[in-house]
C-alpha positions as CSV (number, residue, x, y, z in Angstrom):
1,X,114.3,108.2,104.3
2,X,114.7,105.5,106.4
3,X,118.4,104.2,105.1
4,X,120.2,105.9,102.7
5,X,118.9,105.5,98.9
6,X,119.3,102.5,97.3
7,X,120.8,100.5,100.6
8,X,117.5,98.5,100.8
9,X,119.0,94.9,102.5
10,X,117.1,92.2,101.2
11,X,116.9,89.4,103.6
12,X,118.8,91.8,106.5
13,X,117.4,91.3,110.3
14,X,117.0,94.9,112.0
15,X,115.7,95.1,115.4
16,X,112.3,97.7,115.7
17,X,114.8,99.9,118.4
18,X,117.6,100.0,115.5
19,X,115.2,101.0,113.1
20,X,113.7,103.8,115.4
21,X,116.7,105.2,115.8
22,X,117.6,105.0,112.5
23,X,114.3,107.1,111.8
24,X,115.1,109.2,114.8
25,X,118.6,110.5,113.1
26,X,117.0,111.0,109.7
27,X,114.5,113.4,111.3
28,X,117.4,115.2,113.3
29,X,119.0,115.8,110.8
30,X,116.1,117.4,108.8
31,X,115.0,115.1,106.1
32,X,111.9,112.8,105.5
33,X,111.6,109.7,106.9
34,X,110.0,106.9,105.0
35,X,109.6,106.1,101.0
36,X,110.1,109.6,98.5
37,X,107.1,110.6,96.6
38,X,107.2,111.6,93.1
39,X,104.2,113.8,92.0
40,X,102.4,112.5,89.1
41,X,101.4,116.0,88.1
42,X,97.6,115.5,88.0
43,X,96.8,116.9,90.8
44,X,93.2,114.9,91.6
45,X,95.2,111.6,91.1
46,X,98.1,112.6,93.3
47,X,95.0,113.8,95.9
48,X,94.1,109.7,95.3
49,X,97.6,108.5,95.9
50,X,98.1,110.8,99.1
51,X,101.4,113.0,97.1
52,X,102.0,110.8,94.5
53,X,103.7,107.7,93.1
54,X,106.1,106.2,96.0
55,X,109.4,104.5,96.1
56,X,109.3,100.8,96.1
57,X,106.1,100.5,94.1
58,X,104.9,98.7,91.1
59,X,101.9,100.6,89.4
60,X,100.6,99.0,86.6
61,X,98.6,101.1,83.6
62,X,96.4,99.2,81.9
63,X,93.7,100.0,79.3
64,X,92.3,99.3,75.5
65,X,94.4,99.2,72.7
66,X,94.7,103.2,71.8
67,X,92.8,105.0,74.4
68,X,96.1,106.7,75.5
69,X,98.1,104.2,78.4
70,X,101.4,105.6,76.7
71,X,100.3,109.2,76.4
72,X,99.1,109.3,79.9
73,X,102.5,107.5,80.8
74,X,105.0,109.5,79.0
75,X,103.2,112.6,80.5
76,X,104.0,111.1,84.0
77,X,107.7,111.1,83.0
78,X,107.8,113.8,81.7
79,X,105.9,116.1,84.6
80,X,108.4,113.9,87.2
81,X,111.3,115.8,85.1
82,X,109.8,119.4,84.3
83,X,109.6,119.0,88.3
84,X,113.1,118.4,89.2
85,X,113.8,114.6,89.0
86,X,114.9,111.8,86.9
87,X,112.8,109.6,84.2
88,X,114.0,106.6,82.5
89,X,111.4,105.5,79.8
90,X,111.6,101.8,78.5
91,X,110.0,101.5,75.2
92,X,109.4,98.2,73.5
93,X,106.9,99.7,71.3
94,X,108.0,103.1,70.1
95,X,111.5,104.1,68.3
96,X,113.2,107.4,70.5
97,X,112.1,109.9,67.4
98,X,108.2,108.7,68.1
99,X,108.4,110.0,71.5
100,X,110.4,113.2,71.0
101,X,107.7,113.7,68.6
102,X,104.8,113.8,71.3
103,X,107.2,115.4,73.4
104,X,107.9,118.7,71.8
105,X,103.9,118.6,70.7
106,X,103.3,118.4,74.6
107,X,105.8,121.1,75.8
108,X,104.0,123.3,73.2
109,X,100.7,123.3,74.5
110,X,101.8,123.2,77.8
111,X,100.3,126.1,79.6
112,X,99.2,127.8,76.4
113,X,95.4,127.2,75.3
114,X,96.1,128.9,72.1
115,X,96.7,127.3,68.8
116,X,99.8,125.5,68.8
117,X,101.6,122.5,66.9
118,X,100.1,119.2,67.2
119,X,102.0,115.8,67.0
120,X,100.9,115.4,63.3
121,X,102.8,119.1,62.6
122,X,105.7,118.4,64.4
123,X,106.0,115.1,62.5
124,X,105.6,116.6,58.7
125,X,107.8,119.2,59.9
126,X,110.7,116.9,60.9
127,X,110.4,114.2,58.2
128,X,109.9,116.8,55.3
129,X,112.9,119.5,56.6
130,X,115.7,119.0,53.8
131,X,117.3,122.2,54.1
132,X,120.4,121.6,56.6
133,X,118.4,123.7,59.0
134,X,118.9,122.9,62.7
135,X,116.4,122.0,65.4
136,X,115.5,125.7,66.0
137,X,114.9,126.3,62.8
138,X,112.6,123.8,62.1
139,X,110.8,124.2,65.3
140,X,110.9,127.4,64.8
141,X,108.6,127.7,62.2
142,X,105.8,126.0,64.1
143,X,103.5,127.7,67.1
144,X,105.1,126.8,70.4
145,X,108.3,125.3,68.4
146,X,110.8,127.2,70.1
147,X,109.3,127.4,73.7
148,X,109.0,123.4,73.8
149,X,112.6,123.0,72.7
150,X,113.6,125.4,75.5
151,X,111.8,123.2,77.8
152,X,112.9,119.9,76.6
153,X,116.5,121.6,76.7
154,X,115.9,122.2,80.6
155,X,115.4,118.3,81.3
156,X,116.8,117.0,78.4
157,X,120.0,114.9,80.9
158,X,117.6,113.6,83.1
159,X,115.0,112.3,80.6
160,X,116.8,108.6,79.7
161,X,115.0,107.1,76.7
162,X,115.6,103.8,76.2
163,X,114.5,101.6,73.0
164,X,114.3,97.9,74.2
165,X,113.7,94.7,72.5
166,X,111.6,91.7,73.4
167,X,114.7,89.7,71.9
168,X,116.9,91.3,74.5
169,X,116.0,93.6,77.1
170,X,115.7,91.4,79.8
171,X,115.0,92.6,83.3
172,X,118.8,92.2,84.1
173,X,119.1,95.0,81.0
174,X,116.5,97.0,82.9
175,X,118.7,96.7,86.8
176,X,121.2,97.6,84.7
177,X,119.7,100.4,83.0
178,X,118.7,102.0,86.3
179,X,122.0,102.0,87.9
180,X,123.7,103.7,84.7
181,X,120.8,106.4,84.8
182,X,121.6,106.8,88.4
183,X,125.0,106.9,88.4
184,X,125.3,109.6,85.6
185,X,122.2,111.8,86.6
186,X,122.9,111.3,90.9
187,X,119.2,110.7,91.2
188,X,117.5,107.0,91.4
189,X,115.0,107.4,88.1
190,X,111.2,107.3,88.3
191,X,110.8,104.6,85.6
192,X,107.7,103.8,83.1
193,X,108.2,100.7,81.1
194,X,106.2,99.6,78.2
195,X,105.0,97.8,77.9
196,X,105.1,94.4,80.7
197,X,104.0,92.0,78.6
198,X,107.2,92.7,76.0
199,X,110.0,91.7,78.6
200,X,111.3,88.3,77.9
201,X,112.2,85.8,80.6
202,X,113.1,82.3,80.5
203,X,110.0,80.6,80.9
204,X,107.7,78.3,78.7
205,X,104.2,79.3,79.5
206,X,103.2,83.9,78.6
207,X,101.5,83.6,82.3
208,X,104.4,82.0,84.2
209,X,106.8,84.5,82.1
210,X,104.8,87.4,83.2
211,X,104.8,86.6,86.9
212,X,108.6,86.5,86.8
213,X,108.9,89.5,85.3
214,X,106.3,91.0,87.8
215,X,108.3,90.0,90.4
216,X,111.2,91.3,88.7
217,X,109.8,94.4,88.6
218,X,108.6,94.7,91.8
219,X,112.0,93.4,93.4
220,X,113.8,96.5,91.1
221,X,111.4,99.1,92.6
222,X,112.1,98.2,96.4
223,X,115.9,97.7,95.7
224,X,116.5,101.2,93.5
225,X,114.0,102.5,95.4
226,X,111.9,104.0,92.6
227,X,108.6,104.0,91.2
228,X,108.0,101.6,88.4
229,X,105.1,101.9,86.0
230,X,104.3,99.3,83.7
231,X,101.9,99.5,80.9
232,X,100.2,96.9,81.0
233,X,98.3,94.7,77.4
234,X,94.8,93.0,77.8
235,X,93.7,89.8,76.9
236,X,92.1,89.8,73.6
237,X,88.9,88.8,75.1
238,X,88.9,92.4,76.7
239,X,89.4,93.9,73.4
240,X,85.3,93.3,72.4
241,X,83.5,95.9,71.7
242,X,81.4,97.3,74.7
243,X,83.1,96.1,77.3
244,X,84.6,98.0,80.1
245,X,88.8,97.2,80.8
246,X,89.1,95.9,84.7
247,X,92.2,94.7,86.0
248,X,91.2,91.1,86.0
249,X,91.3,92.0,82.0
250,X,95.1,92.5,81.7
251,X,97.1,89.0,80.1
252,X,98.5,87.7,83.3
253,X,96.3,89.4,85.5
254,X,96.9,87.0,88.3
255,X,100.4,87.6,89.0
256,X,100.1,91.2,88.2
257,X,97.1,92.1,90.4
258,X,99.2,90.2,93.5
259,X,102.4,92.0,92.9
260,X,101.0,95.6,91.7
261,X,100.5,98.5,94.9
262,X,98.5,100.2,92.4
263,X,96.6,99.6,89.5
264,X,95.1,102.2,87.3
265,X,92.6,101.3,84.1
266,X,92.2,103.9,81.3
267,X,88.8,103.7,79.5
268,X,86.9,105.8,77.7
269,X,84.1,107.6,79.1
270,X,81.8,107.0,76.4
271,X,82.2,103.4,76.8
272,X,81.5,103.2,80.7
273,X,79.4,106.2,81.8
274,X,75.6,104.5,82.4
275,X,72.7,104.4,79.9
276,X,70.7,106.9,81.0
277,X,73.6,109.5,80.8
278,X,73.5,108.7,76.7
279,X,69.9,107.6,75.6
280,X,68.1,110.6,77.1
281,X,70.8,113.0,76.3
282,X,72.1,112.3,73.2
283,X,74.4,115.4,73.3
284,X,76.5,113.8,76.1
285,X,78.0,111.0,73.6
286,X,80.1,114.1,72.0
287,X,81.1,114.9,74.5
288,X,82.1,112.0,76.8
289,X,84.1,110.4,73.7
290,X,86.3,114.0,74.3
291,X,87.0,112.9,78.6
292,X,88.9,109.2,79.7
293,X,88.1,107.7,83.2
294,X,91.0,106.4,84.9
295,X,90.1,104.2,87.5
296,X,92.1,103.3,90.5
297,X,91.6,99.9,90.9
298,X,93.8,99.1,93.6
299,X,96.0,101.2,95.9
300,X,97.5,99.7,98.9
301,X,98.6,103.5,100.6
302,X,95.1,105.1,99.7
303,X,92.2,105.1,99.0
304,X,90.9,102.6,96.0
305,X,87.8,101.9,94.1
306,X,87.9,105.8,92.6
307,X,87.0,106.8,88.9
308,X,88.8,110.2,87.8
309,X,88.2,111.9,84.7
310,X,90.2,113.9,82.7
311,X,89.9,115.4,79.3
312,X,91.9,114.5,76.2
313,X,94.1,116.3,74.3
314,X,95.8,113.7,72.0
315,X,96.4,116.3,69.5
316,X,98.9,117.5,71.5
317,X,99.7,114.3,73.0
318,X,98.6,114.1,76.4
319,X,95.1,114.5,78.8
320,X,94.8,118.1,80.5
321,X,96.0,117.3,84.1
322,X,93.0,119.1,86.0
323,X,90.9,116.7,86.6
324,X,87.9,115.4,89.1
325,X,85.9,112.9,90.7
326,X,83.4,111.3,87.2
327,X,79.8,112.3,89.0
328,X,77.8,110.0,86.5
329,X,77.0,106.6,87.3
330,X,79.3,104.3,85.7
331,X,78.8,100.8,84.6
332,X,80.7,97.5,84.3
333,X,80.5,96.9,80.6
334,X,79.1,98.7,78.3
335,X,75.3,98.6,77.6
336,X,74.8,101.2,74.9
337,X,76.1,101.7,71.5
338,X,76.1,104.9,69.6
């Protein structure tokens, strides 16, 4: 890097030569220069992103209501910490037991295509347990138990959960909350917020609130020099049936489309592959509703305009990460209905 993490100067001059030698030095001394990359773990979409999700950018995950923007966001924490880093999850919609739940579910299908507990078991298993058995006992009794809580166990300090309130986690709270995980974990956090639209600010009007806290967000990524990726709600006319989420879709697109380096849409593959892929094979509905396209819409260090696929394992609380280009023509809203 450039200057040393976190020592971002807004509103400092630097003359080019300076900042040469600056980069010069770094290099010398053997370490990157330029933003750090945080691999998102799917490897097709890091492929996309040339290495990842950088420092200083604001990705935004938007998507219908239930077609898996926070599964597909607290995998990315949690493959940024089962590599090595930091994660600081912000959750306005889920309590702290809700995600451990689809974590351990997760970490036990992780590398292991047999049968294993799903988020369903795990959940019986921890609100019916009356015994006084511990953790391992519990998750011991369930396929993969024991090997997830092992793995949780090995990134359990630099996995921050944080349950925030539309009352009163402001972005301030969030600054703040990034400096305390940095300073206790010695790592600037990859951060995943959800969702945007749940961060209050002091403004009258839901569109002029979200572009400060846009803004906000952005202005946290370049200064703690971190990823942040918001999840991002759609305006309820994006919530008909048969049509296909674009960015111009999400509530306060405006603002968010100007601030956001990326953009990424989830949909359903059912609901945007073309017509001819369903009416003349009627087999393909099964089995598109089992893959989700995620689009990236925007992407200001790569390339843009590309629709990935990958399949769903929401049983288990996440999407298989191997994924590919979608080969079948896609469509702008949806024109069939099974």
């Amino acid at each position: 890097m450039v200057t040393p993490a976190g020592s971002r100067d807004a509103g400092s001059l630097r003359p080019l030569g300076a900042l040469l030698s600056e980069t010069d030095d770094v290099l010398r001394r053997g370490s990157p220069a330029g933003a750090r990359v945080w691999s998102t773990g799917f490897p097709a979409l890091d492929a996309v992103l040339t290495g990842g999700l950088r420092s200083g950018e604001l990705v935004l995950l938007g998507g219908p209501a239930g077609h898996g923007k926070t599964t597909i966001g607290l995998q990315l924490a949690r493959n940024v910490v089962a590599a090595g880093a930091t994660a600081l999850v912000l959750s306005y919609e889920h309590e702290s037991h809700t995600l451990l739940e689809r974590l351990i579910s997760m970490e036990a299908a992780e590398g292991d295509p047999g049968e294993v507990a799903g988020v369903i078991d795990v959940r019986r298993a921890l609100e019916t347990a009356d015994d006084g058995g511990s953790l391992d006992t519990v998750l011991g009794s369930l396929p993969g138990g024991r090997r997830a809580l092992a793995a949780l166990g090995s990134y359990g300090d630099r996995l921050q959960i944080h349950e925030s309130s539309g009352a009163t986690t402001t972005l301030d709270t969030i600054r703040a909350t990034v400096d305390r995980v940095t300073e206790a974990t010695g790592q600037a956090p990859f951060v995943l917020l959800d969702y945007i639209q749940k961060v209050p600010a002091d403004r009258g009007e839901e569109d002029d609130r979200i572009t400060a806290v846009a803004e906000g967000l952005k202005d946290l990524a370049l200064s703690a020099r971190v990823p942040v990726v918001a999840i991002s709600a759609a305006d309820k006319e994006a919530l008909a049936a048969g049509h296909r989420m674009r960015t111009h879709d999400l509530r306060g697109s405006s603002a968010l489309a100007f601030e956001a380096d990326v953009v990424l849409i989830v949909n359903d593959k059912v609901d945007v592959v073309s017509r001819e892929h369903l009416v003349y094979n009627l087999g393909n509905i099964q089995r598109f509703r089992g893959w989700s396209v995620v689009s990236v819409e925007k992407n200001r260090h790569g390339k843009a305009h590309v629709e990935l696929e990958f399949a769903k394992d929401f049983e288990h609380g996440r999407f298989h990460t191997e994924g590919q280009e979608v080969t079948e023509r896609l469509i702008d809203d949806r024109v069939f209905v099974s």
